[in-house]
C-alpha positions in Angstrom: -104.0 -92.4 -59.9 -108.1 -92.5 -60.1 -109.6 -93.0 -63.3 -110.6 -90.0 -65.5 -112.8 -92.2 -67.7 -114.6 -95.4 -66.9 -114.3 -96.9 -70.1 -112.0 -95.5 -73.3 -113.2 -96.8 -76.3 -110.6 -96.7 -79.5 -111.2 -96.9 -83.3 -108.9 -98.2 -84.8 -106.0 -99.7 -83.3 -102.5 -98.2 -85.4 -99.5 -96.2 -83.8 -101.2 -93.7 -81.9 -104.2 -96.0 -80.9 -102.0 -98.4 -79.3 -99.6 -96.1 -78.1 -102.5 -94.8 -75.9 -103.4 -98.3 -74.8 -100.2 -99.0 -73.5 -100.0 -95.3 -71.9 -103.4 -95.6 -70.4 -102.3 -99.2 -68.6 -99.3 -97.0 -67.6 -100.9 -93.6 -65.9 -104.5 -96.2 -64.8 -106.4 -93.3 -66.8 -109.0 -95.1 -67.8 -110.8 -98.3 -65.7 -111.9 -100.2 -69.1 -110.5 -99.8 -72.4 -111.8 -101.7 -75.8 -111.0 -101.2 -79.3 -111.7 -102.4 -82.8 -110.0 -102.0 -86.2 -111.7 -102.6 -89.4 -108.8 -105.3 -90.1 -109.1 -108.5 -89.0 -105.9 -109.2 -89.1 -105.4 -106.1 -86.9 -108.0 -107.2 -84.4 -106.0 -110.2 -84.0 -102.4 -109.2 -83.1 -104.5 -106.4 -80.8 -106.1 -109.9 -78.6 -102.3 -111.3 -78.7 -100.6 -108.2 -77.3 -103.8 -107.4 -74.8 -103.8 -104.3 -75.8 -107.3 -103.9 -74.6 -109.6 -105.4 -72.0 -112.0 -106.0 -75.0 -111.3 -106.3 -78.7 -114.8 -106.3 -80.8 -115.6 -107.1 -84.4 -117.0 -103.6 -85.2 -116.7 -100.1 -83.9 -120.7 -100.3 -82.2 -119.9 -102.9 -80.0 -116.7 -101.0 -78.6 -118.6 -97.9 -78.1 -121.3 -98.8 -76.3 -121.1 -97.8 -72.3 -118.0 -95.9 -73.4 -117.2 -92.2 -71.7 -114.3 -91.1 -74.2 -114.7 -92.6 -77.6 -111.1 -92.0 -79.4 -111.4 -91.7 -83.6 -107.9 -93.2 -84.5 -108.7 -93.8 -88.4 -107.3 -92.2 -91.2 -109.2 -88.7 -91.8 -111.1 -90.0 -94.8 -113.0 -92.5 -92.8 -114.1 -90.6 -90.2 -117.5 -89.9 -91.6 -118.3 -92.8 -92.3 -117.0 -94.2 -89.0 -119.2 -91.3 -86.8 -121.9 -92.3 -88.5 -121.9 -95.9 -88.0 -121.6 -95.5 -83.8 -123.5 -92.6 -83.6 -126.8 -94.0 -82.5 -124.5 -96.1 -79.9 -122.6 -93.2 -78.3 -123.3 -93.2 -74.5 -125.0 -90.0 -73.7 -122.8 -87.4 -72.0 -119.8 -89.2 -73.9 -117.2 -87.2 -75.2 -116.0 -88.4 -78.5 -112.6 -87.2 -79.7 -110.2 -87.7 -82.4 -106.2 -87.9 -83.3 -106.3 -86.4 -87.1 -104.0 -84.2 -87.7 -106.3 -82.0 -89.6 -109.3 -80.9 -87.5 -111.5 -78.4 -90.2 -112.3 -81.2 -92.1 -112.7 -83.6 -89.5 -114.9 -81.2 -87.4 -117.4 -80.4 -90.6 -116.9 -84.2 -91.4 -118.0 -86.1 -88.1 -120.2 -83.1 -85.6 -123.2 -83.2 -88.6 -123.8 -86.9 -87.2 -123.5 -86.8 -83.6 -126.7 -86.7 -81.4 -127.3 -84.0 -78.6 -126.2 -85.0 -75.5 -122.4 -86.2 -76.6 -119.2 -83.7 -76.3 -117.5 -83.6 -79.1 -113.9 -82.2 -78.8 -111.4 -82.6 -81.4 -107.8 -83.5 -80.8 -104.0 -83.8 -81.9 -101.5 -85.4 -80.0 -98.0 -84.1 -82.3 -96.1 -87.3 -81.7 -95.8 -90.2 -83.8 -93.2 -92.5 -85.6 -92.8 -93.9 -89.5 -94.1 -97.2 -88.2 -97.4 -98.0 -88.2 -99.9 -101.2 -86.9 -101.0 -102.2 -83.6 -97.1 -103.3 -83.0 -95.5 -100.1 -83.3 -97.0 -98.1 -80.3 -95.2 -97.5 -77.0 -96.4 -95.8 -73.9 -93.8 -93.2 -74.0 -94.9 -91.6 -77.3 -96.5 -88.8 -75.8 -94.0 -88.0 -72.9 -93.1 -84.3 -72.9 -94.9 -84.2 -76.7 -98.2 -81.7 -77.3 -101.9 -82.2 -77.8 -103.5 -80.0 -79.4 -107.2 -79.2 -78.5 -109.7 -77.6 -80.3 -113.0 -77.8 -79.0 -115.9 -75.7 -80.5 -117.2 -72.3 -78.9 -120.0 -74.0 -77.2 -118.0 -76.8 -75.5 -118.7 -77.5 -72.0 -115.7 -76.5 -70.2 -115.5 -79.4 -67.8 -115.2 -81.7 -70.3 -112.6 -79.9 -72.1 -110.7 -79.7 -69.2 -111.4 -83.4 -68.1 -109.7 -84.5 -71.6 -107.0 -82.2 -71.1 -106.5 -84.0 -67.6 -106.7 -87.5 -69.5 -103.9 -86.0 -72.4 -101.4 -85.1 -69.5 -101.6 -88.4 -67.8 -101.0 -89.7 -70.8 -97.1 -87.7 -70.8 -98.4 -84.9 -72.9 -98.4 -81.1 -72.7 -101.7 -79.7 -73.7 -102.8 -76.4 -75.4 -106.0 -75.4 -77.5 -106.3 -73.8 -80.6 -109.0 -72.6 -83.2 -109.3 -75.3 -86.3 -108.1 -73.0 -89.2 -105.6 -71.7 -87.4 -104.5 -75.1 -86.3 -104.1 -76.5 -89.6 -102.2 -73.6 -90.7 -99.5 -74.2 -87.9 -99.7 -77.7 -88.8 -98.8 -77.3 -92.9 -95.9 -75.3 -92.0 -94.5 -77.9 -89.0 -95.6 -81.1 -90.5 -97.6 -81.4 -94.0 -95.6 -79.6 -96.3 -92.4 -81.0 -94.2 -93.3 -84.4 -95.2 -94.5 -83.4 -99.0 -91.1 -82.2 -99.6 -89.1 -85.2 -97.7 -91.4 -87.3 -100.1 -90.8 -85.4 -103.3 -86.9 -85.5 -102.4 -86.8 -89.4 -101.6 -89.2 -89.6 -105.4 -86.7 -87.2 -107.1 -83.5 -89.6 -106.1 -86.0 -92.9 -107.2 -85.9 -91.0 -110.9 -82.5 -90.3 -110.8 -81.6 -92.5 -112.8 -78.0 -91.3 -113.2 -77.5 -92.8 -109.6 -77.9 -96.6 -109.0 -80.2 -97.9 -106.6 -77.5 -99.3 -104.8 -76.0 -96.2 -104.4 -79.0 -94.2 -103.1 -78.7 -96.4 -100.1 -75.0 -97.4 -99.8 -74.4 -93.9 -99.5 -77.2 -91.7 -98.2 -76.4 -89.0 -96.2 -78.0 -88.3 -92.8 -79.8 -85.4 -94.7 -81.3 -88.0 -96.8 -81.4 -90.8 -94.2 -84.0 -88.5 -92.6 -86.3 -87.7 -95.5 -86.6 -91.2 -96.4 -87.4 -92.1 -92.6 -90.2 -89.1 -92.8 -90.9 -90.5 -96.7 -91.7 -94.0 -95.0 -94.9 -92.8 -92.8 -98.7 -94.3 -93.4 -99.5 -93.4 -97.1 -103.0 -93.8 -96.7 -103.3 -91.4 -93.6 -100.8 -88.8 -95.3 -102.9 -88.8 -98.6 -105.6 -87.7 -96.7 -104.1 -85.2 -94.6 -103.0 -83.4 -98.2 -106.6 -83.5 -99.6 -108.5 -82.4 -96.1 -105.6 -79.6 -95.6 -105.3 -78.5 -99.2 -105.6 -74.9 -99.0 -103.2 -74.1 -95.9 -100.6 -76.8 -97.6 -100.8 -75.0 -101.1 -100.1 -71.9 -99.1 -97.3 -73.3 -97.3 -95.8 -74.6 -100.4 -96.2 -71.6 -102.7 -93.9 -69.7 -99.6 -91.4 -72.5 -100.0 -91.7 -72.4 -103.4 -90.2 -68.4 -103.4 -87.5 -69.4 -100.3 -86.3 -71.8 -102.8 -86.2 -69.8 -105.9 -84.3 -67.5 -103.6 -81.5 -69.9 -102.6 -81.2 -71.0 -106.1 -80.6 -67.3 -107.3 -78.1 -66.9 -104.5 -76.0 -70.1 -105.3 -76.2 -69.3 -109.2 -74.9 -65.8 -108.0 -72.3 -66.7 -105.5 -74.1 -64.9 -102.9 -72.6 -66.7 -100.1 -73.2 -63.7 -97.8 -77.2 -63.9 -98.1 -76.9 -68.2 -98.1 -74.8 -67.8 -94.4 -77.3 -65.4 -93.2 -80.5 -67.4 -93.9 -78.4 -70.6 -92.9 -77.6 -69.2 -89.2 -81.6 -67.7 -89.2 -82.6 -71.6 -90.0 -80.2 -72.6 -87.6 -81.4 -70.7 -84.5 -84.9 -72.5 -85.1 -83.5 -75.5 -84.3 -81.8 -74.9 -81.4 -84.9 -73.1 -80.1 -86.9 -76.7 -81.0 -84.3 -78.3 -78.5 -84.2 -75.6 -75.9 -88.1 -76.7 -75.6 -87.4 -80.3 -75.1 -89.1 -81.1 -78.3 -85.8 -83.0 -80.1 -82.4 -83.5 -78.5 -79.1 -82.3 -79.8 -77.4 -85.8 -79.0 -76.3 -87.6 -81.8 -78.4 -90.3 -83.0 -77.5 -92.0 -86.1 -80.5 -94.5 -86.4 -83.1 -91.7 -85.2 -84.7 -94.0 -82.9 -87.3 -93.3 -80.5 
């Protein structure tokens, strides 16, 4: 296929970062791509994999002639991050991110940027527990969404340019307004993950069950809350404090679900447990009927 960007400039170089890299060789969206991590360490298994035509020391130097500049750092560094390239941001450049909160990314990086660059938040809704510059894989976005939520003013090409780039990449694309997105987001995937990690925390305490037997015999219920329990602490610890309000809100709903089921089962109210059972139920068949999971069985939960 021809290009859609000359050059694709990536910041930071985890999961999704290289996950792109490896998607871009595969679709030829991009002519050029570099990258930089604030880890040394990381720039240096980045050079041994080649997962970029050019690997530089800081985030200015892999920025500069770059059409799409990809923000792939946790959410609490992408201030200071926008700040640092912004005097080096082509003009016309669209700068983008992958956070998986966009309000506070949106009122944390646009205050910087000069006039003259696009910016267009993003959220690609695929990812693994692994993390680092080994774990990515060009199929990660293959049949997943990406969510876009570009500002009212946005220049329409450009939105549409990055959708183009998003679907070579495997993805389906949509947009959404921020609040709203974030809202969607604590109900599919923030509080999701708060609970798998409260559940995995609440079986570490328990201390009526031996180590040894938290693993010898965890159940695939378990088995996936501690996969989900295993993701990037620091990225996750700042998607709870940029997402607060729509996660509390999230959480005081689950809060009265739960209260509920505890009343029934005190009660023996089987009839009211089946009912919201084969309600929860029917959710995840629909998630399967849209090619977002499969219903074949997959003990290890692999890719």
């Amino acid at each position: 296929m021809t290009a859609i960007y000359g050059k694709v400039a990536l910041i930071g170089l985890g999961l999704i970062a290289s996950s792109m890299a490896h998607a871009m060789r595969r679709s030829g969206a991009a002519e050029v791509i570099s990258g930089t991590s604030r880890s040394a360490e990381t720039r240096a298994i980045a050079r041994e994999l080649t997962l970029a035509d050019e690997i530089t020391d800081t985030a200015a130097e892999a920025v500069r002639d770059a059409d799409l500049v990809v923000l792939c750092v946790p959410i609490g560094a992408m201030e200071a991050v926008a700040r640092d390239i912004a005097p080096h941001l082509k003009p016309g450049a669209t700068l983008t991110d992958v956070g998986s909160v966009k309000r506070a990314v949106i009122d944390a990086v646009a205050p910087h940027l000069p006039d003259g660059v696009h910016f267009i938040p993003a959220h690609p809704l695929a990812g693994t527990e692994q993390s680092g510059p080994r774990s990515g894989f060009a199929e990660l976005f293959d049949n997943r969404w990406c969510i876009l939520v570009p500002p009212e003013n946005a220049d329409r090409k450009e939105v549409a340019r990055l959708a183009r780039f998003w679907e070579a990449l495997g993805s389906n694309v949509d947009e959404m307004e921020a609040d709203h997105h974030d809202l969607v987001l604590a109900v599919t995937s923030h509080a999701p993950h708060l609970i798998a990690y409260t559940m995995v925390g609440v079986a570490d305490d328990l201390r009526r069950v031996t180590d040894s037997e938290v693993v010898k015999y965890s159940a695939a219920g378990f088995r996936d809350f501690t996969r989900i329990a295993a993701s990037d602490p620091t990225m996750w610890r700042d998607v709870f404090l940029t997402n607060k309000d729509a996660t509390l809100e999230i959480l005081g709903r689950f809060t009265e679900e739960l209260f509920a089921l505890q009343r029934a089962i005190r009660t023996g109210d089987g009839a009211h447990l089946h009912d919201y059972f084969t309600r929860t139920r029917a959710i995840r068949r629909g998630i399967v009927e849209a090619g977002q999971d499969t219903d074949i069985p997959n003990f290890g939960r692999g890719r």
